[in-house]
C-alpha positions as a LaTeX table, in Angstrom:
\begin{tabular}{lrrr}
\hline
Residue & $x$ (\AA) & $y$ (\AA) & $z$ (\AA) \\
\hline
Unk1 & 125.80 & 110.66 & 107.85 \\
Unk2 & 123.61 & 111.70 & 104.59 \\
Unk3 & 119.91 & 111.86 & 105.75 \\
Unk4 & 117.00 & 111.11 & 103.18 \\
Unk5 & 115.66 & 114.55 & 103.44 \\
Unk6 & 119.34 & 115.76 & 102.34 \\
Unk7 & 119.37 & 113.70 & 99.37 \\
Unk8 & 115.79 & 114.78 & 98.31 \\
Unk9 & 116.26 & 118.39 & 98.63 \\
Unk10 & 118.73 & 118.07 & 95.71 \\
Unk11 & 118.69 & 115.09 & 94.03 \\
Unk12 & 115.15 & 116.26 & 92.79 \\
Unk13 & 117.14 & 118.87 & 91.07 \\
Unk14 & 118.81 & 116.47 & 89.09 \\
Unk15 & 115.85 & 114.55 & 88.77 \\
Unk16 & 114.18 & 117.67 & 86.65 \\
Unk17 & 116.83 & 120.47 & 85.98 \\
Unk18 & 114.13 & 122.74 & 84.49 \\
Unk19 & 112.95 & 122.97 & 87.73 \\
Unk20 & 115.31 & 125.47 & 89.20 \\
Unk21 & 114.23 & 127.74 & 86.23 \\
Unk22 & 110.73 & 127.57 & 87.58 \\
Unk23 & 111.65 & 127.58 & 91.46 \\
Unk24 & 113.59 & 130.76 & 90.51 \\
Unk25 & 110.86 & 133.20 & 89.89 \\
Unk26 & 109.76 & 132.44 & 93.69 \\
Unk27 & 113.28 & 133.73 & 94.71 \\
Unk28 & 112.76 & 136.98 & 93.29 \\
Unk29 & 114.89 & 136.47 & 90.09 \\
Unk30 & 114.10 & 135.43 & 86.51 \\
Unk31 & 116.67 & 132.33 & 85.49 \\
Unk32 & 115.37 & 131.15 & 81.68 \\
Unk33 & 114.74 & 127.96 & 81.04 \\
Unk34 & 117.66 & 125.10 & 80.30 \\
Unk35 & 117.54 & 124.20 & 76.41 \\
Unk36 & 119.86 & 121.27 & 77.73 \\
Unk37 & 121.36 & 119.52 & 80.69 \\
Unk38 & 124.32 & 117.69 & 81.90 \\
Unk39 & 125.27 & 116.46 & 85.41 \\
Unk40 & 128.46 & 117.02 & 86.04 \\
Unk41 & 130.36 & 115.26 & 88.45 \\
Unk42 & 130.24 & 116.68 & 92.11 \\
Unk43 & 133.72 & 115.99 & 93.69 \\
Unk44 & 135.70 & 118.85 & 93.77 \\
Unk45 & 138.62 & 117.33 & 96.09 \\
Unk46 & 142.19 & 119.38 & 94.99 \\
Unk47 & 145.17 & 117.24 & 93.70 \\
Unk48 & 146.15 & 116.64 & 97.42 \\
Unk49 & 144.48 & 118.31 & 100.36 \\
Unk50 & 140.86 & 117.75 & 101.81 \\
Unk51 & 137.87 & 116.13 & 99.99 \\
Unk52 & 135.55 & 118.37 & 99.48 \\
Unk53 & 132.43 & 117.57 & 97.27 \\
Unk54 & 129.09 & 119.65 & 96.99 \\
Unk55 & 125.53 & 117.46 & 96.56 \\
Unk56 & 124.30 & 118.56 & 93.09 \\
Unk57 & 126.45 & 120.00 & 90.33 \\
Unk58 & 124.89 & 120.38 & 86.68 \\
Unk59 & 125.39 & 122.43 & 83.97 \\
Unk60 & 122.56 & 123.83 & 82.50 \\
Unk61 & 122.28 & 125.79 & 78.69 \\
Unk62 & 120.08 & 128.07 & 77.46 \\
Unk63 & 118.81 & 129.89 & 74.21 \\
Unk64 & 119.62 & 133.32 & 75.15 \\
Unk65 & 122.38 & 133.67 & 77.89 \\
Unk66 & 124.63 & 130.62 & 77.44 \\
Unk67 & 125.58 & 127.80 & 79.59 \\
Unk68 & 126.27 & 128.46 & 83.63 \\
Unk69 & 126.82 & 125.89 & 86.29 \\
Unk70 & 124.10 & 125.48 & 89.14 \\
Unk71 & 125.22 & 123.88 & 92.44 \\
Unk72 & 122.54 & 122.74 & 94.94 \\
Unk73 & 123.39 & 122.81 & 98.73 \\
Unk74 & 120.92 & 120.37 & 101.13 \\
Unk75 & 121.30 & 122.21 & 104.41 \\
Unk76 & 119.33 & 120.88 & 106.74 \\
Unk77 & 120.76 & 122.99 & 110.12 \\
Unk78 & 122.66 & 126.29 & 110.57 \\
Unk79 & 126.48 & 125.17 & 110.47 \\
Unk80 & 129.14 & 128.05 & 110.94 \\
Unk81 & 131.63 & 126.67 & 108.23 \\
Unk82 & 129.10 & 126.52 & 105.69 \\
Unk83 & 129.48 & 129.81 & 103.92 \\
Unk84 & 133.36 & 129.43 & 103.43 \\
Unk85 & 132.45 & 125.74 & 101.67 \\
Unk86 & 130.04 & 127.52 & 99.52 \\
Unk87 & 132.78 & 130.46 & 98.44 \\
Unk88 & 135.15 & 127.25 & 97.90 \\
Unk89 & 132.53 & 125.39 & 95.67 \\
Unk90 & 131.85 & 128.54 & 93.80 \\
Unk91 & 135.31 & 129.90 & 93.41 \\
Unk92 & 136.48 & 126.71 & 92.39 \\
Unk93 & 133.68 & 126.04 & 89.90 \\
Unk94 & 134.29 & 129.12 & 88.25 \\
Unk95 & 138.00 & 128.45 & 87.95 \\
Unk96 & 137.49 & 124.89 & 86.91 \\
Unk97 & 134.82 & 125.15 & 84.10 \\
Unk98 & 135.32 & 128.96 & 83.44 \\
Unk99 & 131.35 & 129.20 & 83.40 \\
Unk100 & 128.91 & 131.81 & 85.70 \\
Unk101 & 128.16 & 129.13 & 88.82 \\
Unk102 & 125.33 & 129.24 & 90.77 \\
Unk103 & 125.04 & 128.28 & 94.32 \\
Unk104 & 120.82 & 127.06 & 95.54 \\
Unk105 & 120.63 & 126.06 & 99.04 \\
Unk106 & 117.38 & 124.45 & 100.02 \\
Unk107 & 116.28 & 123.94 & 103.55 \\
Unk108 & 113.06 & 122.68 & 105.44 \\
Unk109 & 112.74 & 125.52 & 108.21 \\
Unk110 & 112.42 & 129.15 & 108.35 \\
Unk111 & 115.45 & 129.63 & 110.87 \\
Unk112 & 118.13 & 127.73 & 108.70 \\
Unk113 & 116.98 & 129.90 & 105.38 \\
Unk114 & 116.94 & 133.34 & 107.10 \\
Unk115 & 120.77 & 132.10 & 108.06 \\
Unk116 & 121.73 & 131.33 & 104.84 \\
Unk117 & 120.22 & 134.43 & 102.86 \\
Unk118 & 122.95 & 136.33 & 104.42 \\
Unk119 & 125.73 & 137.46 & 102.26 \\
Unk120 & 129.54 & 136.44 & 104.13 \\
Unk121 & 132.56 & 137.78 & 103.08 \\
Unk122 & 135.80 & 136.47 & 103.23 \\
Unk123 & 138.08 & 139.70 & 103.75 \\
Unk124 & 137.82 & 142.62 & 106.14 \\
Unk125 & 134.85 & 144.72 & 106.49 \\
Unk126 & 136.13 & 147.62 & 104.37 \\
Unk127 & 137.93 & 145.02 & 101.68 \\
Unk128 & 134.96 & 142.25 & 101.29 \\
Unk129 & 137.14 & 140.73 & 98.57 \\
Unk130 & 134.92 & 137.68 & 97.88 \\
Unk131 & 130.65 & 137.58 & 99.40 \\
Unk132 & 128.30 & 134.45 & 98.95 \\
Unk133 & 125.09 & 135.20 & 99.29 \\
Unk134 & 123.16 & 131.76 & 97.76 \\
Unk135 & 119.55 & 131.46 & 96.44 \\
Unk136 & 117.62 & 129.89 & 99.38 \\
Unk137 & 114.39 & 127.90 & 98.64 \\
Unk138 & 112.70 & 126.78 & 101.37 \\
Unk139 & 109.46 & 127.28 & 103.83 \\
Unk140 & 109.41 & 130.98 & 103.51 \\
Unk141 & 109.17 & 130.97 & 99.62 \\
Unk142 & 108.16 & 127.79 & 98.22 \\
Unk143 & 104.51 & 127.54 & 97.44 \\
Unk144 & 102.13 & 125.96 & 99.00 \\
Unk145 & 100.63 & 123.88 & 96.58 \\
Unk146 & 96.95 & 122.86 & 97.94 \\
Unk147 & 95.03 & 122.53 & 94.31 \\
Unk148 & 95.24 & 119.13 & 92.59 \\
Unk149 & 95.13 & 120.48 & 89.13 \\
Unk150 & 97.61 & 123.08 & 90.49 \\
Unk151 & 99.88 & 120.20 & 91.84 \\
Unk152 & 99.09 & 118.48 & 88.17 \\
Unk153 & 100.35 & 120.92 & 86.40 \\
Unk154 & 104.14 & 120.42 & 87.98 \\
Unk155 & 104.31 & 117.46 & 89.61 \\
Unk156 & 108.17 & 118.16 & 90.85 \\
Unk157 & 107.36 & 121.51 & 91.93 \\
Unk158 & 104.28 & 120.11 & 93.85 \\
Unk159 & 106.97 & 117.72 & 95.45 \\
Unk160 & 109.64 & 119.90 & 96.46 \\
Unk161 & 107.15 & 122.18 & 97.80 \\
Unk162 & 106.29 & 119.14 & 100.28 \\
Unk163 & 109.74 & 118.40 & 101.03 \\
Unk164 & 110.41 & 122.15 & 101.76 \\
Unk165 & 106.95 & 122.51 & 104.09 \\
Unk166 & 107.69 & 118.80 & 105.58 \\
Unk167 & 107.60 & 120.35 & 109.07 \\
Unk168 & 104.96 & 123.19 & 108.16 \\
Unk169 & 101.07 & 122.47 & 109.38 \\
Unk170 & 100.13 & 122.97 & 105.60 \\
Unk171 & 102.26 & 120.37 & 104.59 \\
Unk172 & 98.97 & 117.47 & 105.14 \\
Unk173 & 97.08 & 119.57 & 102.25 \\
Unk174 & 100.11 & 119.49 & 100.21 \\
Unk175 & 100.81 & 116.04 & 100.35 \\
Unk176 & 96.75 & 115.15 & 99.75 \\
Unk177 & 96.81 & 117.32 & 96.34 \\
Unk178 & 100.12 & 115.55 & 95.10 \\
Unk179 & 98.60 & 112.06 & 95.71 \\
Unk180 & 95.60 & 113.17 & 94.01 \\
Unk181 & 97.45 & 114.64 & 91.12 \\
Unk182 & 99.96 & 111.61 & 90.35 \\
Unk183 & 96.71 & 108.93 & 90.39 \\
Unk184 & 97.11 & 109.98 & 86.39 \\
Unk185 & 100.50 & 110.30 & 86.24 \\
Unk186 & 102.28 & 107.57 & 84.68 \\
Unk187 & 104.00 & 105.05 & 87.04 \\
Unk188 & 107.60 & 106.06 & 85.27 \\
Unk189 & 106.52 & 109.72 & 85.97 \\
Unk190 & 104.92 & 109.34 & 89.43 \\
Unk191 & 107.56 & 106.42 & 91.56 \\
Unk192 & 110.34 & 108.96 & 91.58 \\
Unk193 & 108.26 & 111.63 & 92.88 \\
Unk194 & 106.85 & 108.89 & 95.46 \\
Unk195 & 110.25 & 108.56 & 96.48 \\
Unk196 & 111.46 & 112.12 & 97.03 \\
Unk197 & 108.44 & 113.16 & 98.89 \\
Unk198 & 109.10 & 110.02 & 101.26 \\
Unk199 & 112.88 & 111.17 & 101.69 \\
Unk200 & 111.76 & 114.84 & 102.42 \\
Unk201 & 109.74 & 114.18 & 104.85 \\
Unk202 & 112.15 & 111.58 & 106.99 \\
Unk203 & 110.93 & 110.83 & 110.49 \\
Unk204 & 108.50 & 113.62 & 110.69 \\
Unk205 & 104.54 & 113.04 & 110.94 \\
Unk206 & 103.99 & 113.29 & 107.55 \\
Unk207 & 105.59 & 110.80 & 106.82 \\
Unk208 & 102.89 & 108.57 & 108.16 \\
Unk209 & 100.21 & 110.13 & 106.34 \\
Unk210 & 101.97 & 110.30 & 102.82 \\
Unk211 & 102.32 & 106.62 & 103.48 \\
Unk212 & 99.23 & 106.00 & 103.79 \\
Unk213 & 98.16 & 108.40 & 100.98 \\
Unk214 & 100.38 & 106.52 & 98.38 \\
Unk215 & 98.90 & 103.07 & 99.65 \\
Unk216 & 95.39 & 104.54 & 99.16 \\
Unk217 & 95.31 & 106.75 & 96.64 \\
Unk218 & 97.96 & 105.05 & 94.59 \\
Unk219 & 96.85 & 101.96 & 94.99 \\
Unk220 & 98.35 & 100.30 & 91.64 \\
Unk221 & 101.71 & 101.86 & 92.47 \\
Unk222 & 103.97 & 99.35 & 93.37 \\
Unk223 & 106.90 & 100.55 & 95.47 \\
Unk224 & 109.11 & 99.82 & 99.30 \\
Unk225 & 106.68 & 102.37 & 100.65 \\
Unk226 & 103.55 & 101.25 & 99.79 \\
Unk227 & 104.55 & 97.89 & 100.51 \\
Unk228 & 105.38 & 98.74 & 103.21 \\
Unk229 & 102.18 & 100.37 & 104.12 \\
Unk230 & 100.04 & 97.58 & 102.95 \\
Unk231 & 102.13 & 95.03 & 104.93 \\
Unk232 & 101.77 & 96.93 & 107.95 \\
Unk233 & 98.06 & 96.64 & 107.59 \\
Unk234 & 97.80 & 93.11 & 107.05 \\
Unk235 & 99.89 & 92.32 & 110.49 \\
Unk236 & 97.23 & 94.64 & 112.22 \\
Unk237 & 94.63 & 92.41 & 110.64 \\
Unk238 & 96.29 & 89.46 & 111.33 \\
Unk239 & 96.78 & 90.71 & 114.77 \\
Unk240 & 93.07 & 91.54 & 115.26 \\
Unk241 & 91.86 & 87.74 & 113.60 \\
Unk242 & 94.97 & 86.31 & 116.24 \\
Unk243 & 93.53 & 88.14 & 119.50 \\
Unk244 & 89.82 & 87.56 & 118.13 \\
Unk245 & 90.15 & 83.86 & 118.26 \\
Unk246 & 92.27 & 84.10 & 121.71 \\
Unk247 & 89.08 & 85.47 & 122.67 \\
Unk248 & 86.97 & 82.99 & 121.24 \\
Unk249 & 88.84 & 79.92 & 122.75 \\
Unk250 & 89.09 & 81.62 & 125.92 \\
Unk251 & 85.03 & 81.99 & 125.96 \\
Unk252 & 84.52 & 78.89 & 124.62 \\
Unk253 & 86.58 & 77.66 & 127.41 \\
Unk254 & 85.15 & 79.30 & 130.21 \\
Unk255 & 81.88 & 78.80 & 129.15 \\
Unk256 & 82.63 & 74.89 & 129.24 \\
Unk257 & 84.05 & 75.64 & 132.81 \\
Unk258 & 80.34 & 76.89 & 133.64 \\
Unk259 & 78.69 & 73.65 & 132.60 \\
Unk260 & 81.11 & 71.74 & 134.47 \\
Unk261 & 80.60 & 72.92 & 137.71 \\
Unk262 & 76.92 & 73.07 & 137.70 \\
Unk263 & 77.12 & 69.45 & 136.43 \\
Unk264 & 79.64 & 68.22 & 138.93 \\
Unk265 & 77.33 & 70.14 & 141.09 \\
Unk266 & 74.22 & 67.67 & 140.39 \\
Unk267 & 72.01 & 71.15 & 138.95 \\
Unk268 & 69.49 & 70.72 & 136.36 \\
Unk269 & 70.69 & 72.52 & 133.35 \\
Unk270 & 68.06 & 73.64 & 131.00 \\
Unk271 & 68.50 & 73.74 & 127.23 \\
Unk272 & 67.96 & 77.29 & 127.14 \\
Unk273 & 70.48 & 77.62 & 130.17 \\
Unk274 & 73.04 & 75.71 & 128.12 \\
Unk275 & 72.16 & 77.79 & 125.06 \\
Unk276 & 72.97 & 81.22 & 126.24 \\
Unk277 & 76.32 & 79.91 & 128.30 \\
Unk278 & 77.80 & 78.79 & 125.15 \\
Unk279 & 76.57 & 81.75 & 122.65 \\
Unk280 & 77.91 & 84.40 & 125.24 \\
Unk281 & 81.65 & 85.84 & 123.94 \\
Unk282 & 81.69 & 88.65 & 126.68 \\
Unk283 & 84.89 & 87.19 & 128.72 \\
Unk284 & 83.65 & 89.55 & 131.69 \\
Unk285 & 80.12 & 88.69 & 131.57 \\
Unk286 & 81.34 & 84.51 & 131.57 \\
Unk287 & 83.75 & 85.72 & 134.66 \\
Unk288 & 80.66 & 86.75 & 136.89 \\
Unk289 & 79.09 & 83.93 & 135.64 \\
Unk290 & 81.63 & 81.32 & 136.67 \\
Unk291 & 81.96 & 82.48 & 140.03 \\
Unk292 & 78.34 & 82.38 & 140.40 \\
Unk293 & 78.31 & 78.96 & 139.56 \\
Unk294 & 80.12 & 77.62 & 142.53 \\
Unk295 & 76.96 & 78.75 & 144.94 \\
Unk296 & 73.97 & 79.16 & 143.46 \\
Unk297 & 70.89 & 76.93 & 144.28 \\
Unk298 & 69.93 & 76.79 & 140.45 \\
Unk299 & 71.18 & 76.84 & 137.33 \\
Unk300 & 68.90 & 79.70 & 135.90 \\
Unk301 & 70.07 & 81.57 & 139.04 \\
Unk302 & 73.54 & 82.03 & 137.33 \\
Unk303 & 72.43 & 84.95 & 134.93 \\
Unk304 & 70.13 & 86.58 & 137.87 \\
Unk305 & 73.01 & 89.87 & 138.00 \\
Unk306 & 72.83 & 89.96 & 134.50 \\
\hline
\end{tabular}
């Protein structure tokens, strides 16, 4: 089954295709910027055989070298049948559209990208025939983006630089600086990049806090998430006013029960007696007060291990 963080790792590549242009120069090559951009479509299933489709396919031109194909790979766990999928995608790419292809893989930990830096080839050691050896973004090479203005000045970047640190201890200070810097983004601009960051970061602790950072600090964004958020906080508070007058009734009540007895009792209660039975709301304090109702000789004696 698909996962959100999958779907974030590349969809935000489709999202923004400049952005592998400007990821590249953190994987140690120098890819120009796209002039233009098309998303092409990503099922590469043969006339008969097995289905086979990879998660982001777009073709991207530029001014000086020409058009080439860029595939992005989600890979969120080392899987032994990877690298042949990726020679199939690439192979086949290259036959299909007769264009250079591409292959990014982008993962969240440092243990899944050291795997798939490592070049595989398809023949025998002395006849390699065919090697893949992807681009890898992830944890190991993606910025850490902790600077609002920095985070400003590429919002995506800032993004997929939380989605690739989701399960890093920087991520919190990376998360903080892209809330701050989309508070002036505009809503068309900033809700997809709300979105992304959520999927990134899944089921792990951060989500929690990017939550709360987008019902905070975007306050005017409207969205599942924040709704989310803010709903959550009004069932606490409706919680806390529920259990607050359960508390309430159940003083109120026991502090009647205290009257009761020292009236059925025949005691003298005083008005200042009365007072301070009926103004108390510490349940514990009304306990030791009810039982000491039953025996003592006067009323006033009720508060005496107060």
């Amino acid at each position: 089954m698909v996962s959100p963080p999958h779907e974030a790792m590349h969809r935000i590549f489709q999202h923004d295709p400049g952005l592998f242009s400007r990821v590249s120069r953190f994987l140690g090559v120098d890819i120009p910027a796209p002039v233009k951009a098309t998303a092409l479509p990503t099922d590469l299933t043969e006339a008969n055989p097995v289905e086979r489709r990879v998660d982001t396919l777009l073709r991207l031109e530029t001014a000086g070298q020409g058009p080439y194909l860029l595939a992005v790979q989600a890979q969120g766990k080392k899987h032994p049948d990877k690298p042949a999928s990726w020679a199939y995608y690439t192979a086949y790419l290259w036959t299909k559209y007769r264009l250079p292809t591409a292959l990014l893989v982008v993962c969240q930990d440092h243990a899944t990208a050291k795997w798939a830096q490592q070049p595989v080839s398809c023949g025998p050691p002395q006849l390699p025939t065919l090697t893949v050896q992807p681009l890898v973004a992830g944890p190991h090479n993606m910025p850490v983006i902790t600077d609002p203005e920095e985070a400003r000045a590429d919002l995506v970047l800032a993004s997929l630089a939380a989605i690739t640190h989701a399960a890093e201890p920087g991520v919190d200070a990376i998360l903080k600086a892209l809330s701050t810097a989309l508070r002036d983004a505009p809503e068309d601009i900033a809700k997809p990049l709300v979105e992304f960051t959520a999927q990134g970061l899944a089921k792990r602790p951060a989500k929690n806090l990017w939550r709360n950072l987008v019902a905070v600090d975007l306050s005017f964004y409207k969205s599942y998430l924040a709704e989310e958020v803010r709903a959550e906080v009004r069932s606490e508070v409706q919680a806390e006013v529920r259990a607050e007058v359960r508390n309430e009734a159940s003083a109120e009540s026991r502090a009647e029960d205290i009257l009761l007895i020292l009236e059925q009792r025949g005691l003298d209660i005083p008005e200042d007696v009365r007072s301070r039975v009926t103004h108390c709301t510490d349940p514990e304090l009304l306990r030791r007060w009810l039982a000491r109702a039953v025996t003592v000789p006067k009323a006033e004696e009720v508060f005496e291990d107060a």
